[in-house]
C-alpha positions as CSV (number, residue, x, y, z in Angstrom):
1,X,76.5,104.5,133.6
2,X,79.9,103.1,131.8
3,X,81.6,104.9,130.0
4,X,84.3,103.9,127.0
5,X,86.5,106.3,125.7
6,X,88.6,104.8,122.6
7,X,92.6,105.4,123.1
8,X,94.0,108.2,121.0
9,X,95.7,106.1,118.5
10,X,95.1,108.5,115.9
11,X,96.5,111.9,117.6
12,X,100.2,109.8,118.9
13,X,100.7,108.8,115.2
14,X,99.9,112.3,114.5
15,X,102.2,113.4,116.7
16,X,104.9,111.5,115.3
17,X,104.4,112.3,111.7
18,X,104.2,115.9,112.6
19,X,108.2,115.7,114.5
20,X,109.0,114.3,111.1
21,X,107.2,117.0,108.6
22,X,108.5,119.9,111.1
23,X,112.2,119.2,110.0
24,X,111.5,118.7,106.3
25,X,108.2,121.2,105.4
26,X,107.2,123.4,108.2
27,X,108.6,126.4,109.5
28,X,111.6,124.8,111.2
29,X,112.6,123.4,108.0
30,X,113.0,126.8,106.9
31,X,114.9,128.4,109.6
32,X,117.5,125.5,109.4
33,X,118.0,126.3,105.0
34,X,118.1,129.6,106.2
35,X,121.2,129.3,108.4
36,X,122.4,127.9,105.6
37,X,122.2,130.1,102.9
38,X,123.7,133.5,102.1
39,X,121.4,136.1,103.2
40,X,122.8,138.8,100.8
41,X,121.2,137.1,97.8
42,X,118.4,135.8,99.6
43,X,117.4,139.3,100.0
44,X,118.2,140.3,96.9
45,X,116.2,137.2,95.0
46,X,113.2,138.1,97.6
47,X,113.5,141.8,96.4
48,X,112.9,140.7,92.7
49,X,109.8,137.9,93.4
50,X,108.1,139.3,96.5
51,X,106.5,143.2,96.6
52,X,108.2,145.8,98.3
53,X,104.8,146.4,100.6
54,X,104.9,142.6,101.2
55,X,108.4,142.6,102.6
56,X,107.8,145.5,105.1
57,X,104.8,144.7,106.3
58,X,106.6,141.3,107.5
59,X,109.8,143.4,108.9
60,X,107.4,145.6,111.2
61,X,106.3,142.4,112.5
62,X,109.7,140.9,112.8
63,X,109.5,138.7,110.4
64,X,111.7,137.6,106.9
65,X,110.3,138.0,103.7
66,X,110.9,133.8,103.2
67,X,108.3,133.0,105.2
68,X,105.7,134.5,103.1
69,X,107.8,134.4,99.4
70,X,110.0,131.6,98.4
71,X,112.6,132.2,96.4
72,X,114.8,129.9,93.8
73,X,117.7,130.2,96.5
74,X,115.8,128.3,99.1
75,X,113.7,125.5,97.2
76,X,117.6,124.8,95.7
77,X,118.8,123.9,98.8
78,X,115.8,122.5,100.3
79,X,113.0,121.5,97.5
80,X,111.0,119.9,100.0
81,X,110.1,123.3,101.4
82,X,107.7,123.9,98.2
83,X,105.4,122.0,100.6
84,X,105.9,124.5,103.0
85,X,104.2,127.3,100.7
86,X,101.9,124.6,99.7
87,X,100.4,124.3,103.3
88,X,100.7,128.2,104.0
89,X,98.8,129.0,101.1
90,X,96.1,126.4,102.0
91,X,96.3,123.6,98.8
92,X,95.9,119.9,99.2
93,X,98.4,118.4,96.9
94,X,95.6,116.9,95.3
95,X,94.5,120.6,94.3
96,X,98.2,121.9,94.0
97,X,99.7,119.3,91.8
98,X,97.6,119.5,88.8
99,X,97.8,120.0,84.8
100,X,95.0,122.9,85.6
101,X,97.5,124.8,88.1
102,X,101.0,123.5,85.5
103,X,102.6,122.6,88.6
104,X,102.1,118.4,88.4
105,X,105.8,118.5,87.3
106,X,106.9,120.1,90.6
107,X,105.4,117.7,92.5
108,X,108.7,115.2,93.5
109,X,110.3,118.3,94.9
110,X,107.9,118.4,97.7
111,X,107.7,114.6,97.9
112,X,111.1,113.5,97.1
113,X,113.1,116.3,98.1
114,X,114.9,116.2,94.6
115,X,115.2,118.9,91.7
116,X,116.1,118.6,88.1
117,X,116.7,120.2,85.5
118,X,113.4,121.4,84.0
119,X,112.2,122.0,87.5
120,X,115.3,124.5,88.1
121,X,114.4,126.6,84.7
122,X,111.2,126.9,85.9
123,X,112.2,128.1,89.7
124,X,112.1,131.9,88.6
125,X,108.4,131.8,87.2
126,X,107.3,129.4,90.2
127,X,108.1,132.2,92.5
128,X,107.1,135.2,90.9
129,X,104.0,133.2,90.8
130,X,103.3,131.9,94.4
131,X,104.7,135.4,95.0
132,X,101.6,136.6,94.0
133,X,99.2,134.3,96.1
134,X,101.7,135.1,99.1
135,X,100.5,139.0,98.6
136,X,97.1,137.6,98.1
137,X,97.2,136.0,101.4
138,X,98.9,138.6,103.7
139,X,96.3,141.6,102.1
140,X,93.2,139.0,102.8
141,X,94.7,138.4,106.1
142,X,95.2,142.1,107.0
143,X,98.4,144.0,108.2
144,X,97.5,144.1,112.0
145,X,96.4,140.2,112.5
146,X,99.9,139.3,110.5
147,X,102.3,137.4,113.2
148,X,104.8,134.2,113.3
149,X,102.4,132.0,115.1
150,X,99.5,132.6,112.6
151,X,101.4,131.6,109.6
152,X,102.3,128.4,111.7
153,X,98.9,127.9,112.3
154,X,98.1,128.1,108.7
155,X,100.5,125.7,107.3
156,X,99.2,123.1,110.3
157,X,95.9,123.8,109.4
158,X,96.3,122.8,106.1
159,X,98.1,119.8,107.2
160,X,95.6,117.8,109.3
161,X,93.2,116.8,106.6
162,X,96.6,115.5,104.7
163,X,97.7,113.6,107.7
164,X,93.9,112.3,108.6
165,X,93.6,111.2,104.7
166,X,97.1,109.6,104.7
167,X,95.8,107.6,108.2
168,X,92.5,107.1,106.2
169,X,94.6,105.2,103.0
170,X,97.0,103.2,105.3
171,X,94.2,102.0,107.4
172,X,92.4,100.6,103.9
173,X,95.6,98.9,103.2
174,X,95.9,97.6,106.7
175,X,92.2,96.3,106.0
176,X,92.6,95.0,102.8
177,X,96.4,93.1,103.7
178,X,93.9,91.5,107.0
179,X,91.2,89.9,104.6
180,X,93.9,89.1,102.0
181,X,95.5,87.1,104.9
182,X,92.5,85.4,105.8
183,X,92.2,83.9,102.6
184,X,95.9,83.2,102.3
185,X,94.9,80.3,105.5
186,X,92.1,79.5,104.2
187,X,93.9,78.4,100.9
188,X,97.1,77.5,102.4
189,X,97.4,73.9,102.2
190,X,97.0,73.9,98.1
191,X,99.1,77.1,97.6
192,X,101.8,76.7,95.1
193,X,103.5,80.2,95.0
194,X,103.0,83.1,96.9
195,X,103.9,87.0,98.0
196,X,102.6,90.0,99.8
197,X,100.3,90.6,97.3
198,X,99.8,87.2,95.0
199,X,98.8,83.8,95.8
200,X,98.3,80.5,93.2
201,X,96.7,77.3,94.1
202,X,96.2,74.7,92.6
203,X,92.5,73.5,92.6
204,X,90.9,69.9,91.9
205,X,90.8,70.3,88.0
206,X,94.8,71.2,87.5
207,X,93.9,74.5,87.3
208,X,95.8,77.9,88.5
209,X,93.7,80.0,90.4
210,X,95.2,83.2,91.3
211,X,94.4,85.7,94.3
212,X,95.6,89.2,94.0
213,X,96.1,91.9,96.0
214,X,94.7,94.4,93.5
215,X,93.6,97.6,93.3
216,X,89.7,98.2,91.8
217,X,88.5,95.9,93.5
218,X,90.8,95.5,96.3
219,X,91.2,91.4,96.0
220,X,90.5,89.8,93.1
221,X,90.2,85.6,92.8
222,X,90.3,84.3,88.8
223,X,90.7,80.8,87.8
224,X,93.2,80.4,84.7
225,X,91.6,78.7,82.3
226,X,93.9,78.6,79.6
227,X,97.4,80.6,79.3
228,X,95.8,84.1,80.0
229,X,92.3,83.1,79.6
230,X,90.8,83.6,82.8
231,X,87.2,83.0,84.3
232,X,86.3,85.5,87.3
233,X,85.6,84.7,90.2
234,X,85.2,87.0,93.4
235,X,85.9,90.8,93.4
236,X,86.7,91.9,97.2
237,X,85.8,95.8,98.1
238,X,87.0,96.1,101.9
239,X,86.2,98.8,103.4
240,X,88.3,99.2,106.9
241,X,87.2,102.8,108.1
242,X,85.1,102.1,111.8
243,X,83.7,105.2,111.5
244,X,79.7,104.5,111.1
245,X,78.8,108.0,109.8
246,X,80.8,107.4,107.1
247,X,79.3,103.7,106.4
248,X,76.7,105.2,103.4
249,X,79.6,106.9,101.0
250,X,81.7,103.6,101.8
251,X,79.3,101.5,100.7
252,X,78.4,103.6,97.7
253,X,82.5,103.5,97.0
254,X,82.1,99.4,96.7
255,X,79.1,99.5,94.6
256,X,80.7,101.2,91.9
257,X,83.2,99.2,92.0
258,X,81.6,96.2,91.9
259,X,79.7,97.4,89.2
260,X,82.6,97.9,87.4
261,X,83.6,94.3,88.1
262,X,80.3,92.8,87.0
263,X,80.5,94.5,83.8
264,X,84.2,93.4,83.8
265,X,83.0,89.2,84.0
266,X,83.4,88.9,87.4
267,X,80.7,85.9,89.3
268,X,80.6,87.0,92.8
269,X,80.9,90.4,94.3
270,X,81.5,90.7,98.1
271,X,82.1,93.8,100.2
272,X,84.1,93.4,103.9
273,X,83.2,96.1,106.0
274,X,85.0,97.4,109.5
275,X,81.7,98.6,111.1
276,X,79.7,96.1,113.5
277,X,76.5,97.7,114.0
278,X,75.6,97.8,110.3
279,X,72.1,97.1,108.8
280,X,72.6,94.5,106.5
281,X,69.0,95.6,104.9
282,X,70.3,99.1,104.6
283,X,73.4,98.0,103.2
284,X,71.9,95.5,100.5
285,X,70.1,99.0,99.5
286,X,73.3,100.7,98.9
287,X,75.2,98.6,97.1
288,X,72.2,96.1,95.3
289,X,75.6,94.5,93.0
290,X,76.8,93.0,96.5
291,X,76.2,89.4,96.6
292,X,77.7,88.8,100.1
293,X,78.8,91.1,103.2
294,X,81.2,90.7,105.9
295,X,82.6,91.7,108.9
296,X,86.2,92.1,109.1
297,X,85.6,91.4,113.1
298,X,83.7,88.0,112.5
299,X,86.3,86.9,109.8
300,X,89.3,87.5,112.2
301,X,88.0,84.3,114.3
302,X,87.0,81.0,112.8
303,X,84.6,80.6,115.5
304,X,81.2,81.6,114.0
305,X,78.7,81.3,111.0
306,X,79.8,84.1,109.2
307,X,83.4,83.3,109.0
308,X,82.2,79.7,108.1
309,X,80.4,80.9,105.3
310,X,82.8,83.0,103.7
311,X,85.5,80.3,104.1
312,X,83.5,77.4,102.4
313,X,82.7,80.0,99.6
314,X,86.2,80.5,99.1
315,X,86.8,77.0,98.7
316,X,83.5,76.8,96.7
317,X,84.3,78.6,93.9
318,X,87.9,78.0,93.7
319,X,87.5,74.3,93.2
320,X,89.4,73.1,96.4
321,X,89.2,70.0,97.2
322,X,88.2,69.2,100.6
């Protein structure tokens, strides 16, 4: 028997975004704007937003009325801390952040630790309102399970799908900058301008053909006719997640999209995937708009068929000479 336990890449990058959010939206964030303020009229703002039931059930505990009610006081001097209630109260910022909740135009306080001036008019009503989901929370939660350590755990709760989902989007990008790559050597010899995200050859008519690093699909490869009259190419869906169980909403992801970029003129549709062991039978079923699939694994050597294949297309329907 062998075994094969995977490092925990995940949990130490974890760990180090977590040393960062402590200081700027967790409870220690708090405690330091705390120190810093003048207690007098943060109790007297807390005693206006927050319910006098509210603010003694926390003082038999032994706890401030801030770490339950925010108050105008406190997301002045810190506005990232609106994240802090965020995470207590249990909202995604996806969730949080809407036109439904009329909170979208709070959002750069959390994000960008800024505050201006319609934000500030609206500090009073923001409070009196998550006031009331702060009562919500403590009555749902009941008086005698109420302590400093299960707020904390709330606000971390709330926190690891956020962290997981921001790993999830940088690990796309990671995927997508890796096959974007790939194609920048494959093309490099006829490239005659290029960046992080753009690249322009120049293929064996005179023409401009231009590779993006784009968004819906993920790469996109268009030949310029004309000034701005283009004929398209290749869309590129890659999909970089290695978890298999996910491998059926992943592909569904790149079939709409591709669908979207057959409708939009593009000739060719390939999806780059990040899991080895797929079925390429399975995978033709669910997402029929795919002409070709990859493996990001077999196009990071230029040792076997598959690479061979996607490079000669590339060169294919690009019109480089070779």
């Amino acid at each position: 028997m062998t075994l094969n336990i995977p490092t925990p890449t995940l949990q130490i990058n974890f760990s180090h975004a977590l040393r960062e959010i402590r200081n700027l939206h967790l409870r220690e964030a708090l405690a330091e704007t705390v120190r810093r303020v003048d207690i007098p009229e943060l109790d007297r703002q807390l005693s206006i937003v927050a319910p006098s039931s509210g603010i003694a059930l926390l003082a038999s505990k032994g706890l401030r009325g801030e770490l339950v009610f925010p108050t105008e006081l406190i997301l002045q001097s810190a506005p990232r801390l609106l994240g802090y209630y965020r995470l207590l109260f249990g909202f995604s910022q996806k969730e949080f952040y809407t036109a439904q909740t009329g909170l979208s135009f709070f959002h750069s306080m959390e994000k960008k630790g800024t505050l201006n001036a319609k934000q500030h008019d609206g500090l009073g009503l923001l409070c009196k309102e998550m006031s009331k989901t702060g009562s919500a929370l403590l009555k749902g939660i009941g008086a005698k399970h109420i302590s400093a350590s299960l707020l904390d755990n709330l606000t971390l709760l709330s926190l690891g799908p956020q962290l997981r989902g921001g790993a999830n989007v940088k690990r796309g990008i990671e995927g997508i900058q890796q096959v974007f790559n790939i194609i920048k050597a494959i093309v490099s010899s006829h490239i005659s301008t290029s960046s992080e995200r753009h690249i322009e050859i120049l293929n064996a008519a005179h023409r401009t053909v231009h590779i993006d690093f784009a968004a819906d699909p993920d790469i996109v490869i268009r030949e310029e006719m004309i000034p701005g009259n283009y004929r398209k190419l290749i869309a590129i869906e890659v999909k970089a997640g290695a978890d298999f169980s996910n491998i059926h909403n992943r592909l569904g992801e790149a079939e709409k999209s591709h669908q979207k970029a057959k409708n939009d003129g593009f000739v060719e549709c390939w999806t780059v995937v990040n899991v080895d062991r797929i079925n390429r039978n399975m995978a033709k079923r669910e997402s029929p708009t795919t002409n070709r699939f990859y493996l990001i694994s077999d196009l990071m050597t230029d040792n076997n068929e598959s690479y061979t294949d996607f490079k000669n297309r590339i060169l294919s329907l690009t019109g480089i000479p070779t």
